[in-house]
ChimeraX commands (.cxc) that place a marker at each C-alpha (Angstrom):
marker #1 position 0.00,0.00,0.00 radius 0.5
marker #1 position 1.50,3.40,-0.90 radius 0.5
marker #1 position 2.05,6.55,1.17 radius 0.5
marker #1 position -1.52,7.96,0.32 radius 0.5
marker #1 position -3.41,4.62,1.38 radius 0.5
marker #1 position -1.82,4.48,4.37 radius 0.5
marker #1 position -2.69,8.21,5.28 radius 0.5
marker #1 position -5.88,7.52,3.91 radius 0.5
marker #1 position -7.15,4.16,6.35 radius 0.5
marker #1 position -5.70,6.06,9.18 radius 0.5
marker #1 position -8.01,9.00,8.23 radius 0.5
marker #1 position -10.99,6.57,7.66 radius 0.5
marker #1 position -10.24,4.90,10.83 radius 0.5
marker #1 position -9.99,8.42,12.75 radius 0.5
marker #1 position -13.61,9.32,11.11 radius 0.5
marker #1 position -14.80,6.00,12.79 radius 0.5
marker #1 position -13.09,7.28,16.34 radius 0.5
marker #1 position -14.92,10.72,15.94 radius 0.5
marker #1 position -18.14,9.22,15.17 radius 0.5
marker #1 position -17.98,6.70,18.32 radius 0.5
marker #1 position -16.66,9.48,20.39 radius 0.5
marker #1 position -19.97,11.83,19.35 radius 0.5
marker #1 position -21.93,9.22,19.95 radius 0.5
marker #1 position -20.75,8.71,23.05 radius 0.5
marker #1 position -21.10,12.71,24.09 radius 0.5
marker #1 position -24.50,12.81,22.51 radius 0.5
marker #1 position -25.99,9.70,25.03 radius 0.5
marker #1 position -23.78,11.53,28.22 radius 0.5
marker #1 position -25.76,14.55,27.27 radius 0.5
marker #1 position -29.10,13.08,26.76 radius 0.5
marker #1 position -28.71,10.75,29.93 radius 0.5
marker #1 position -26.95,13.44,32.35 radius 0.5
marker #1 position -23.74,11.13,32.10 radius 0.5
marker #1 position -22.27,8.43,30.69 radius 0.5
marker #1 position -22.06,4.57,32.72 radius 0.5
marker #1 position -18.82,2.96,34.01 radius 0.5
marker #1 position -18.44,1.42,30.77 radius 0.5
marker #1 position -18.80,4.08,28.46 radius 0.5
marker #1 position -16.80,6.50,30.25 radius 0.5
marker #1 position -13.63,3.80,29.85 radius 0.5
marker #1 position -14.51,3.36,26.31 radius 0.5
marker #1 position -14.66,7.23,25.69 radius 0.5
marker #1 position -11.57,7.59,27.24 radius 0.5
marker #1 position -10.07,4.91,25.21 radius 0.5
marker #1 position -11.31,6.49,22.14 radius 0.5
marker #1 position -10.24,9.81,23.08 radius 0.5
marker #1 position -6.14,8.24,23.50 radius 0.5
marker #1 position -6.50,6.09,20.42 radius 0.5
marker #1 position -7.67,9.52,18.40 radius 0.5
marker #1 position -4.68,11.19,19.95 radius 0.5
marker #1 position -2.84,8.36,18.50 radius 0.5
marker #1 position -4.22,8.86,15.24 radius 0.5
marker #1 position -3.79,11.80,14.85 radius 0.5
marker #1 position 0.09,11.56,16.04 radius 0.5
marker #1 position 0.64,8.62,13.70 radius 0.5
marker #1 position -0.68,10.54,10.45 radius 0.5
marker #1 position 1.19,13.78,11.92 radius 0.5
marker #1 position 4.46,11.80,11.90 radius 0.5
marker #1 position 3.57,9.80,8.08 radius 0.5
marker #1 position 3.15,13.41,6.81 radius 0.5
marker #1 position 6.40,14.90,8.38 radius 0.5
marker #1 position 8.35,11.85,7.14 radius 0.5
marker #1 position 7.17,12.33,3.54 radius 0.5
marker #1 position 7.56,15.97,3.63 radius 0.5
marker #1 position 11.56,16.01,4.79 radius 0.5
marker #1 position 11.84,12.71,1.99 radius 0.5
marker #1 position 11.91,10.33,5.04 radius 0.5
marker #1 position 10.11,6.86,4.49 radius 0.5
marker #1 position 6.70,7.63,6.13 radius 0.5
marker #1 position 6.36,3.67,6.80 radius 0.5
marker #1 position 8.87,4.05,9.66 radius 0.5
marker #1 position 6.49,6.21,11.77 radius 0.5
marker #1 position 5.26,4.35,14.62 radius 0.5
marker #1 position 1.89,4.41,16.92 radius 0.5
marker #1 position 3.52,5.75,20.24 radius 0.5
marker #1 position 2.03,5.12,23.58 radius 0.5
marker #1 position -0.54,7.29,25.05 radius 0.5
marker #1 position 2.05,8.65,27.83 radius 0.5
marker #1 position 3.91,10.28,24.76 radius 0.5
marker #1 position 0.45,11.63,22.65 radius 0.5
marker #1 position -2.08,12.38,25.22 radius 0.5
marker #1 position -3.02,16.03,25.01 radius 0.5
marker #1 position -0.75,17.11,22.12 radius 0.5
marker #1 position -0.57,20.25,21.27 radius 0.5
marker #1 position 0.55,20.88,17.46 radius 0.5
marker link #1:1,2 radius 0.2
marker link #1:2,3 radius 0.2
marker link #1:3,4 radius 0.2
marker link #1:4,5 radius 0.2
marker link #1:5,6 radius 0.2
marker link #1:6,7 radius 0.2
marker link #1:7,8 radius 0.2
marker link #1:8,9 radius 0.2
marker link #1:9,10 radius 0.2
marker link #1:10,11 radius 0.2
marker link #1:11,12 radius 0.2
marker link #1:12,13 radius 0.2
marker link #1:13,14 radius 0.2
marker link #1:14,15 radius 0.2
marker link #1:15,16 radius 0.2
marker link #1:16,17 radius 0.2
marker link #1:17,18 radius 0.2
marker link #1:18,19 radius 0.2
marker link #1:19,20 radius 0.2
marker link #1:20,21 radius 0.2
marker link #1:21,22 radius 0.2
marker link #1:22,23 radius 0.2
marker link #1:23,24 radius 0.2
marker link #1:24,25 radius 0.2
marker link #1:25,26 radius 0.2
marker link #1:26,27 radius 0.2
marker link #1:27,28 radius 0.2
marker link #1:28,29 radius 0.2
marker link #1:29,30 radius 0.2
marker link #1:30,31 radius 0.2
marker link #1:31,32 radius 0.2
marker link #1:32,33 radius 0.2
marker link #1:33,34 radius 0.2
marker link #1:34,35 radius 0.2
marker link #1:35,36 radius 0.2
marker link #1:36,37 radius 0.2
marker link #1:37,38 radius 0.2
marker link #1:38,39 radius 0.2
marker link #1:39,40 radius 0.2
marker link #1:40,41 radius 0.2
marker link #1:41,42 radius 0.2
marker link #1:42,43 radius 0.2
marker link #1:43,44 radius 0.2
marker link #1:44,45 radius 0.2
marker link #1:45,46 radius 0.2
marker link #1:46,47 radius 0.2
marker link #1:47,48 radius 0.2
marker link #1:48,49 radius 0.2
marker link #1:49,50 radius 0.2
marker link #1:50,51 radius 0.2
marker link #1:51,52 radius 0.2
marker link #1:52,53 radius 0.2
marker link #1:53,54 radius 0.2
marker link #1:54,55 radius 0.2
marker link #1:55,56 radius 0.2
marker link #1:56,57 radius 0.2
marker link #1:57,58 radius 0.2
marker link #1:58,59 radius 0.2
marker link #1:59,60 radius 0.2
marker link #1:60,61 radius 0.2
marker link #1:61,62 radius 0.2
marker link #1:62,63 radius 0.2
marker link #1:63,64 radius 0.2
marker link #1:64,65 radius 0.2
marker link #1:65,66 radius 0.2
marker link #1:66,67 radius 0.2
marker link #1:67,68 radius 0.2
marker link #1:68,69 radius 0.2
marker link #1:69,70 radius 0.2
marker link #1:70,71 radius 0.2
marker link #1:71,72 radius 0.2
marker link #1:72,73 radius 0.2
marker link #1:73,74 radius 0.2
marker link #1:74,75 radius 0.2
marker link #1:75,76 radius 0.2
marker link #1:76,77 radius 0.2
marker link #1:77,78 radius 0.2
marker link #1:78,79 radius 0.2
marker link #1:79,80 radius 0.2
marker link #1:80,81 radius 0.2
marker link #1:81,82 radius 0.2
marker link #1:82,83 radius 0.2
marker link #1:83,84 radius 0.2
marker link #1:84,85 radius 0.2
view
């Protein structure tokens, strides 16, 4: 798979986080808070999308300074969580 279909299922795959993660908001909302459950699976969603986001962040950087974008790596949520860019 090249450069661009990579970037591309980790997009797809971030539109599926964002879509959970509403989803999620939209029932704490209409139920004045979310369950046990769905609190840990928000918060889960909420590190993988910083993950996500990091990956494609490092893919792009890679390609841009001629690097091989297939060496970026997911890091662990200690190194991603709130990212500021």
């Amino acid at each position: 798979m090249n450069a661009g279909g990579k970037n591309d299922k980790i997009l797809d795959t971030i539109g599926s986080l964002v879509a959970e993660e509403r989803s999620l908001r939209d029932r704490s909302t209409r139920n004045l808070g979310l369950g046990d459950e769905d609190q840990e699976r928000l918060r889960a969603v909420e590190v993988q999308l910083d993950q996500c986001w990091d990956l494609l962040r490092q893919r792009r950087a890679k390609s841009e300074f001629g690097e091989n974008p297939d060496e970026a790596a997911v890091r662990p949520p200690s190194e991603v969580e709130g990212y500021q860019g």
